[in-house]
C-alpha positions as CSV (number, residue, x, y, z in Angstrom):
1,X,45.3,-15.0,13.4
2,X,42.6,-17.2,13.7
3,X,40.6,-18.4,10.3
4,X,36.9,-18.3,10.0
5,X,35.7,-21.3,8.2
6,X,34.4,-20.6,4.3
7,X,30.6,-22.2,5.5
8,X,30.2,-19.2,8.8
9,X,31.0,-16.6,6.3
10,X,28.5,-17.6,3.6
11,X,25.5,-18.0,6.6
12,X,27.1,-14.3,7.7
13,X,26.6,-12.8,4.1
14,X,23.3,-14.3,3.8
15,X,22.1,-12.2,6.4
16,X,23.8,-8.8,5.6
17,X,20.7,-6.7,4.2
18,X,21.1,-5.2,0.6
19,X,20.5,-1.5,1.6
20,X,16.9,-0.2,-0.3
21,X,18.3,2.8,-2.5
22,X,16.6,6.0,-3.6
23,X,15.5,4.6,-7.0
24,X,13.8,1.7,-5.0
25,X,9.9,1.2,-4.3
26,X,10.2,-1.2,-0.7
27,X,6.2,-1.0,0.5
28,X,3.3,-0.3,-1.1
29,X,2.5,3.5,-1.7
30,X,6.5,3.7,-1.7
31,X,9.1,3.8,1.1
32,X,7.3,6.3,3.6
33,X,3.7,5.0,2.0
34,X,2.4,8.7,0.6
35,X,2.0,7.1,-3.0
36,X,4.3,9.7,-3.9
37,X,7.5,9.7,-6.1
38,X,10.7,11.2,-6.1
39,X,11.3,10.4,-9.8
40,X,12.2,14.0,-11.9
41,X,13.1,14.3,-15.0
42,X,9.9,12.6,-16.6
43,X,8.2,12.8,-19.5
44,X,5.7,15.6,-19.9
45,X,3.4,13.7,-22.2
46,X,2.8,10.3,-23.6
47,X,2.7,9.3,-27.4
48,X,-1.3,8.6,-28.5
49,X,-0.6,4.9,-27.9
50,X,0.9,5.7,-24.6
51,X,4.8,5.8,-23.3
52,X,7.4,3.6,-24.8
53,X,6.9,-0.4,-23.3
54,X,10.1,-1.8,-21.4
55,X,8.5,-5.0,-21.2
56,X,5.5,-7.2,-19.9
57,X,5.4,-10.2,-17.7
58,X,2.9,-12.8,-18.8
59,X,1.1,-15.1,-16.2
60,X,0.9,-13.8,-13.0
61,X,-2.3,-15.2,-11.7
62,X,-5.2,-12.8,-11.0
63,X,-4.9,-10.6,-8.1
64,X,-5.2,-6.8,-7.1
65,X,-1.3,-6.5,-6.0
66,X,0.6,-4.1,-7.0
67,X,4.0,-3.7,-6.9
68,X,7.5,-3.6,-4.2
69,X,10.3,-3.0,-6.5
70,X,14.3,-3.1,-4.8
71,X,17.7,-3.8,-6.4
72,X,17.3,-6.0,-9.3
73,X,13.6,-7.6,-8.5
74,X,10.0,-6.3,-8.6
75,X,7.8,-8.2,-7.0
76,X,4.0,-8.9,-6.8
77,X,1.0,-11.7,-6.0
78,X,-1.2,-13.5,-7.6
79,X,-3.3,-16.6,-8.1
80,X,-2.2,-20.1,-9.5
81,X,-4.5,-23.0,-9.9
82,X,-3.6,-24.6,-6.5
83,X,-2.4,-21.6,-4.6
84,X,-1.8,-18.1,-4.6
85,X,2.0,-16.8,-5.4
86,X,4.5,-14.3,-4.8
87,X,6.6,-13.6,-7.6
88,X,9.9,-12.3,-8.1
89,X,10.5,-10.7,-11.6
90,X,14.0,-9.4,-13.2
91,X,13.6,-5.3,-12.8
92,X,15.2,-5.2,-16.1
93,X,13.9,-8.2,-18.4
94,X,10.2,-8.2,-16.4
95,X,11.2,-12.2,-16.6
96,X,9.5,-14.3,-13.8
97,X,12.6,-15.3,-11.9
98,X,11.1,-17.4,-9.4
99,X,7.4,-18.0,-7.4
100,X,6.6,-19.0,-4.1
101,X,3.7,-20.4,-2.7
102,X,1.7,-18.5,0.0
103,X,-2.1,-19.9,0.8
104,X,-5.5,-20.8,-0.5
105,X,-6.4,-19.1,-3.9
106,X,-10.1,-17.6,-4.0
107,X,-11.9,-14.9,-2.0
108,X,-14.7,-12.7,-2.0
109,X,-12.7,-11.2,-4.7
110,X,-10.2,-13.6,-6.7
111,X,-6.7,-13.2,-6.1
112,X,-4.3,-11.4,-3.3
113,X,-4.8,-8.1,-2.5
114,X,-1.7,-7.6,-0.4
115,X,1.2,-5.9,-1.8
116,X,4.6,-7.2,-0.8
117,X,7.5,-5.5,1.4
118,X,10.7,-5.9,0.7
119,X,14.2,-4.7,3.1
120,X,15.8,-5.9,-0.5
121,X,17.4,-9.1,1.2
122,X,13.9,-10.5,2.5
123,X,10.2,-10.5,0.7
124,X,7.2,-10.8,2.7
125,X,3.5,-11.2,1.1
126,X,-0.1,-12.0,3.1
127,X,-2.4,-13.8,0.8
128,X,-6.2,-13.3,1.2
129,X,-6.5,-16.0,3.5
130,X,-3.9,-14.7,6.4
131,X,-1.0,-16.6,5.2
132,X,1.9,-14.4,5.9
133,X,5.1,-15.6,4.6
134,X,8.7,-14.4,4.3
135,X,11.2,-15.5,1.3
136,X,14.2,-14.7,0.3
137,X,14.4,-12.0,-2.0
138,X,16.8,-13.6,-4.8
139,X,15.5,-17.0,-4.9
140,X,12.2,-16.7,-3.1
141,X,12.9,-20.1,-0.6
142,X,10.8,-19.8,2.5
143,X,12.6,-18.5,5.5
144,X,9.2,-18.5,7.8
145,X,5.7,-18.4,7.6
146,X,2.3,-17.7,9.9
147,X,-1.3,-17.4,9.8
148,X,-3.1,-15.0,11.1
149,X,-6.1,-16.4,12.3
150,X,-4.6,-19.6,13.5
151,X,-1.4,-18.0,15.4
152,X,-3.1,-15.1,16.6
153,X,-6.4,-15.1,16.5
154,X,-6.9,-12.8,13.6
155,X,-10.4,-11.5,12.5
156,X,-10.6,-9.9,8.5
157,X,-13.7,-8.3,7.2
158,X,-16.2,-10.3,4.9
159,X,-13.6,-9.4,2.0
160,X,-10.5,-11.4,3.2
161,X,-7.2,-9.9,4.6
162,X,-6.0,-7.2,2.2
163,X,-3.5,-5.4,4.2
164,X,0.0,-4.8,2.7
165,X,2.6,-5.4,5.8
166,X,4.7,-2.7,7.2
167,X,8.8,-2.9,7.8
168,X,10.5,-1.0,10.2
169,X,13.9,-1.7,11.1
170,X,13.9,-5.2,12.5
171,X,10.4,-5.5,13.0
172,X,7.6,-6.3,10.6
173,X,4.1,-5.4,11.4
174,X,0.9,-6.5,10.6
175,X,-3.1,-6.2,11.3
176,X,-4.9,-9.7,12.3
177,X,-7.2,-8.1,14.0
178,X,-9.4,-9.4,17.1
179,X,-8.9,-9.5,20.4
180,X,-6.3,-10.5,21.9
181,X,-3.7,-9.3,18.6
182,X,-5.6,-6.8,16.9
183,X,-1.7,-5.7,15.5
184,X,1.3,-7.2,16.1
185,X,5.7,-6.5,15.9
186,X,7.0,-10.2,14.5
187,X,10.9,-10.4,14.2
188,X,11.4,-10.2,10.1
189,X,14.2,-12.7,10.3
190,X,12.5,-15.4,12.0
191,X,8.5,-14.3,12.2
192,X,8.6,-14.6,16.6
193,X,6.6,-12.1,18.0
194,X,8.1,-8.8,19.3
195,X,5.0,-7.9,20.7
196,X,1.1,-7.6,20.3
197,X,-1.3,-5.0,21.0
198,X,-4.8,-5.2,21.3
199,X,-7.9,-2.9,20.3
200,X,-9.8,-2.5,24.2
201,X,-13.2,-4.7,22.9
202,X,-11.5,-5.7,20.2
203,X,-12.0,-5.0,15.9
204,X,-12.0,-6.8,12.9
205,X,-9.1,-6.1,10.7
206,X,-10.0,-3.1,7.9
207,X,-8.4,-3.4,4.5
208,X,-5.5,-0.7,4.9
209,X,-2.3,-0.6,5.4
210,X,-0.6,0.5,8.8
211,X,1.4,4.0,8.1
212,X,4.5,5.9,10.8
213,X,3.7,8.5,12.6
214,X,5.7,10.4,16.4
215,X,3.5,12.3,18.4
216,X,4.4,13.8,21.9
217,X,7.9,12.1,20.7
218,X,6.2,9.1,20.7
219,X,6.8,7.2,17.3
220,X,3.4,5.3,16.8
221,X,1.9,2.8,14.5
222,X,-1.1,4.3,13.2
223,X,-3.9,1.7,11.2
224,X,-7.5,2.3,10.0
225,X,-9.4,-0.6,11.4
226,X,-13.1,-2.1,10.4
227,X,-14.6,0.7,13.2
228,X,-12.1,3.1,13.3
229,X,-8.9,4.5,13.5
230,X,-6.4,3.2,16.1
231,X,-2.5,4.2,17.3
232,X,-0.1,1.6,19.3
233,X,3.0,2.3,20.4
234,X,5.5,1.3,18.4
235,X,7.8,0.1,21.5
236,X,5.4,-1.6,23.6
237,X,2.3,-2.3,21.3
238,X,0.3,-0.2,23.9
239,X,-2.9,1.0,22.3
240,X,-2.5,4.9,22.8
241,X,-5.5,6.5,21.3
242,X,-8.6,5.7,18.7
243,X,-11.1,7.4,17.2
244,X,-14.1,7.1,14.6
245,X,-15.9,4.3,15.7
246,X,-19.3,6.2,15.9
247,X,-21.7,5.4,13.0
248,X,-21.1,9.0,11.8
249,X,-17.7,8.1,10.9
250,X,-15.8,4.9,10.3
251,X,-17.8,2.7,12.3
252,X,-19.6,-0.1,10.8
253,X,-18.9,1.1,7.6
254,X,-18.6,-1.8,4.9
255,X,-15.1,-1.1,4.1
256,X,-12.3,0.7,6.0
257,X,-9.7,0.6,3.0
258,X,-7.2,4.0,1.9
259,X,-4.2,4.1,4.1
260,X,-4.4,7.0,6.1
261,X,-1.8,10.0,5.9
262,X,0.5,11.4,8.3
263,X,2.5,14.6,8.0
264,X,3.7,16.8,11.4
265,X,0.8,16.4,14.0
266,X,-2.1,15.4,11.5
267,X,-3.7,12.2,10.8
268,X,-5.9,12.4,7.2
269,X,-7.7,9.3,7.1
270,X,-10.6,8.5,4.5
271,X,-13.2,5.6,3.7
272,X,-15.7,5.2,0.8
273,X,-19.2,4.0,0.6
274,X,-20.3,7.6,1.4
275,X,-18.8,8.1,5.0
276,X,-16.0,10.9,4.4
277,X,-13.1,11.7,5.7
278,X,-11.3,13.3,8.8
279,X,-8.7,15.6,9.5
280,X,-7.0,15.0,12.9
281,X,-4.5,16.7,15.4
282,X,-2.9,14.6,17.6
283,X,-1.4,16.1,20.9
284,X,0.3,14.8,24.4
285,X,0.0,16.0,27.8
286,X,1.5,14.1,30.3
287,X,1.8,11.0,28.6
288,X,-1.4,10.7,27.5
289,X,-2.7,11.4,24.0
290,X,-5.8,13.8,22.6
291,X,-7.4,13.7,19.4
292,X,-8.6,16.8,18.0
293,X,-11.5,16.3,14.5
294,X,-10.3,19.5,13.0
295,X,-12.8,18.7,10.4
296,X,-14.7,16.1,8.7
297,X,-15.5,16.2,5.2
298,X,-18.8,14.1,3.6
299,X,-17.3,15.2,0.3
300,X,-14.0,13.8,0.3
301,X,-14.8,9.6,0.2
302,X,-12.4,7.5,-0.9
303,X,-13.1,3.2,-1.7
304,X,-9.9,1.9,-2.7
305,X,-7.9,4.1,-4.9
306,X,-5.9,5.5,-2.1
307,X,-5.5,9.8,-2.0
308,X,-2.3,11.3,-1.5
309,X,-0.9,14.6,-0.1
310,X,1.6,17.0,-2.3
311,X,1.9,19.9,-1.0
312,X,-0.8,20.9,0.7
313,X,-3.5,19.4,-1.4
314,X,-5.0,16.6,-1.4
315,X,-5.8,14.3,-4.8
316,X,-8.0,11.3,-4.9
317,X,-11.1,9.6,-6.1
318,X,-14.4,10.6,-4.7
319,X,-15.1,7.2,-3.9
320,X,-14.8,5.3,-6.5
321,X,-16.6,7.3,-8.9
322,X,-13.7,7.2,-11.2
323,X,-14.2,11.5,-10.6
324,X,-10.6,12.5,-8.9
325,X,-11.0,15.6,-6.8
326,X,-8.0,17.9,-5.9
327,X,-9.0,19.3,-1.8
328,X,-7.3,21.7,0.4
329,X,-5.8,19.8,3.4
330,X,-6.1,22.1,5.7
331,X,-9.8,22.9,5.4
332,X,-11.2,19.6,3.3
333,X,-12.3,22.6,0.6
334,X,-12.3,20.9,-2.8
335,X,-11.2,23.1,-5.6
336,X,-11.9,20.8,-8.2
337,X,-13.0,17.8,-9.8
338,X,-12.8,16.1,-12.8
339,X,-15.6,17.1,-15.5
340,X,-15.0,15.0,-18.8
341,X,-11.8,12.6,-20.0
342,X,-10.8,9.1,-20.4
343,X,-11.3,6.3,-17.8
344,X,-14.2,5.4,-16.1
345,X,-14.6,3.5,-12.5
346,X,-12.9,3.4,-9.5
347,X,-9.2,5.9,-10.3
348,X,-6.0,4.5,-7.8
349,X,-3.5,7.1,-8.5
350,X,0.3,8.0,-7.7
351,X,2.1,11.5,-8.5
352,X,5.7,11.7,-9.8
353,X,7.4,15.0,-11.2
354,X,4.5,17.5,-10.9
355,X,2.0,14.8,-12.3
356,X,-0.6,12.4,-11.5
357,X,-0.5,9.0,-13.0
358,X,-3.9,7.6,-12.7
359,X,-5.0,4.5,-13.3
360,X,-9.7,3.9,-13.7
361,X,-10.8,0.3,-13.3
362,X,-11.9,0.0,-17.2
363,X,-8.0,-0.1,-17.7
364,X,-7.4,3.9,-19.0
365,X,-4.1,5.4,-17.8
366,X,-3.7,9.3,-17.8
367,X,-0.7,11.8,-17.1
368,X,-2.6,15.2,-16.0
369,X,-1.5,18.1,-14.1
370,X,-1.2,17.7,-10.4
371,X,-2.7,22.0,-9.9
372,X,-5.2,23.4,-7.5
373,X,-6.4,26.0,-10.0
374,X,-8.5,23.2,-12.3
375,X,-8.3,19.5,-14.0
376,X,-6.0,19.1,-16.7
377,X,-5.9,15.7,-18.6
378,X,-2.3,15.8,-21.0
379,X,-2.2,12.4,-22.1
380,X,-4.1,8.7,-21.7
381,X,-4.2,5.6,-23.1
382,X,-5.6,2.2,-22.6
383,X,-3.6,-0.9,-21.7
384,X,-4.0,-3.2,-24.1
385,X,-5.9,-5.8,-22.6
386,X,-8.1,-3.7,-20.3
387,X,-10.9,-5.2,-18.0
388,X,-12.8,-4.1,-15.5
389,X,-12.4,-3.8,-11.8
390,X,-8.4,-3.9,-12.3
391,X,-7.9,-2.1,-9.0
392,X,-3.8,-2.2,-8.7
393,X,-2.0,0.7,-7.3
394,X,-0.1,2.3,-9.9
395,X,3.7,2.7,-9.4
396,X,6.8,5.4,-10.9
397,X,10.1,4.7,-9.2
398,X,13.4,4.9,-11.4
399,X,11.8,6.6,-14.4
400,X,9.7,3.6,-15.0
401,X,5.8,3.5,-14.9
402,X,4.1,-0.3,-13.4
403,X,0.7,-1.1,-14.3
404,X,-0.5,-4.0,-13.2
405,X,-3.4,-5.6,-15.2
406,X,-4.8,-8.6,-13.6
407,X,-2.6,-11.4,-14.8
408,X,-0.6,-8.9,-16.9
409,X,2.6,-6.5,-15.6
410,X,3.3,-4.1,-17.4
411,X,6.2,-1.7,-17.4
412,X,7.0,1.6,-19.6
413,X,9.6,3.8,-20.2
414,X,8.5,7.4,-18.8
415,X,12.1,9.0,-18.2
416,X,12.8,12.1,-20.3
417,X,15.6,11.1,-23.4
């Protein structure tokens, strides 16, 4: 029997992925990107001063990351003086394990905006400026790195590249935008392009975040761009359908920025600055793809604070009003909206164990009821060092609550005792 030498098998194991486990938080908005937890057994409500603190990680630059949590790391971006990072942090200690540097520091906005994936064996963060880079997850060394604009021609909006990428499988996928790569497939081990697909005329990246969806048994890669919304085929990179990009709808529009929602043959997509939101059914006939606007809904705008889907209603901010509106999905009917409470400005939220967990801008945090029947605020409290426009996602995943407050982590206890 032949003996493989001691060197081959280490290369081997550094390549054999840690599996991402149910109590993990791989992409932004979670594993299938609804912003929705699996996390039961949580606390009901929150002491006056808020839920019990695990611990805080000091020093993280300023940014609007939120979090990727996997195995034993969490892990976020920020700015530095000379660049911007990517951090890995201990998932138990919140200690700052290693940083790694990505691109330029600055933007419209200070700081990164991406938040990183993670297949819990590799990291991959986009700073503001289109610098994509891939570490490893324990140590954070570089395995491979891109840009955007100068590899493929990418073209962000006037606020910088914001987009959180997308893993599937082998494949990593991200928005440049443009022409001639409007998204692309890149090999996660080694960055080379799988494939690229183009937008016919071309668009400018949006600030979302590209979401699953299988249509006509088609599995598709579906993205809200600068003027619209646009599918590729997730084989191939074939564009396969779009739609929005009248003025009436997403086109033009200042910002394109909520990742859009996919469940059975429906594409919910939304966009602030008073444009709306659409409700779509997607169908196939003979290998081509229709697009039916089942409605579109003036009252349901969303900025930046993402809406999800439980059930079959729909929660989010009305803009970024910091009002949060529950809606029927089916008909865009909303049933309430907040009248009174803590928090004001723009309200990112995530739901967990029958609750929303939303976050305002002015650094409030409140646990209220996620019901159709009216708005119930149960607990809130601020962070400590509170400021405004602190725009981070918020995060539950292993009975743990993230909050990220610009240079600040923070991480709290909310599982039942």
């Amino acid at each position: 029997m032949s003996r493989v030498p001691v060197a081959l098998l280490l290369v081997a194991f550094a390549f054999v992925e840690s599996p991402i486990r149910a109590d993990d938080w791989p992409l932004f908005r979670g594993p299938d990107r609804t912003g929705v937890s699996k996390d039961k057994g949580l606390l009901k409500e929150w002491p006056g001063d808020g839920p019990p603190l695990a611990w805080k990680t000091e020093g993280i630059g300023i940014g609007f990351s939120s979090v990727s949590v996997s195995g034993d790391r969490v892990f976020t971006m920020g700015d530095g003086k000379d660049s911007s990072f990517l951090f890995g942090i201990d998932r138990k200690t919140g200690k700052k394990v290693w940083e790694r540097k990505v691109g330029k520091t600055g933007g419209n906005y200070q700081g990164p905006r991406c938040t990183p994936a993670t297949d819990g064996t590799l990291v991959f963060a986009l700073g503001q400026f289109g610098d994509l880079v891939c570490a490893g997850a324990k140590d954070g060394k570089e395995v491979w790195r891109k840009n955007l604009p100068k590899d493929f021609g990418g073209q962000a909006g006037g606020w910088n590249f914001t987009e959180s990428p997308l893993l599937d499988g082998n494949n990593l996928i991200v928005t440049p935008g443009g022409a001639k790569a409007t998204m692309v497939a890149l090999d996660k081990k080694t960055g080379k392009p799988v494939w690229t697909g183009a937008v016919e005329g071309g668009d400018a990246a949006g600030y979302s975040s590209v979401v699953i969806g299988t249509f006509g048994g088609v599995k598709q890669y579906i993205q809200l761009m600068a003027n619209g919304l646009v599918s590729f085929d997730a084989k191939t990179g074939k564009q396969l359908w779009r739609y929005g990009t009248a003025s009436s709808r997403f086109g033009g529009n200042t910002a394109n920025i909520p990742t859009p929602i996919v469940t059975s043959e429906y594409v919910f997509a939304s966009a602030g600055y008073g444009r709306g939101a659409a409700l779509l059914k997607v169908s196939a006939a003979g290998g081509k793809f229709a697009v039916e606007e089942v409605y579109w809904a003036n009252q349901l705008t969303n900025k930046h604070g993402g809406v999800i889907l439980v059930g079959d209603k729909l929660f989010g901010d009305r803009d970024d009003s910091g009002t949060p509106f529950c809606a029927d999905f089916k008909t865009g009917k909303v049933l309430w909206t907040r009248k009174g409470g803590e928090g004001r400005g723009s309200a990112s939220l995530t739901y967990a164990d029958g609750k929303l967990y939303i976050r305002y801008s002015d650094g409030w945090v409140v646990l209220a009821d996620a019901t159709a029947d009216k708005y119930t605020e149960i607990s809130a409290f601020k962070v400590p060092n509170g400021k405004n426009d602190t725009w981070a996602h918020p995060v539950v995943v292993d009975g743990k609550f993230y909050v990220r407050e610009r240079d600040v982590l923070w991480c709290y206890d909310v599982a039942a005792k």
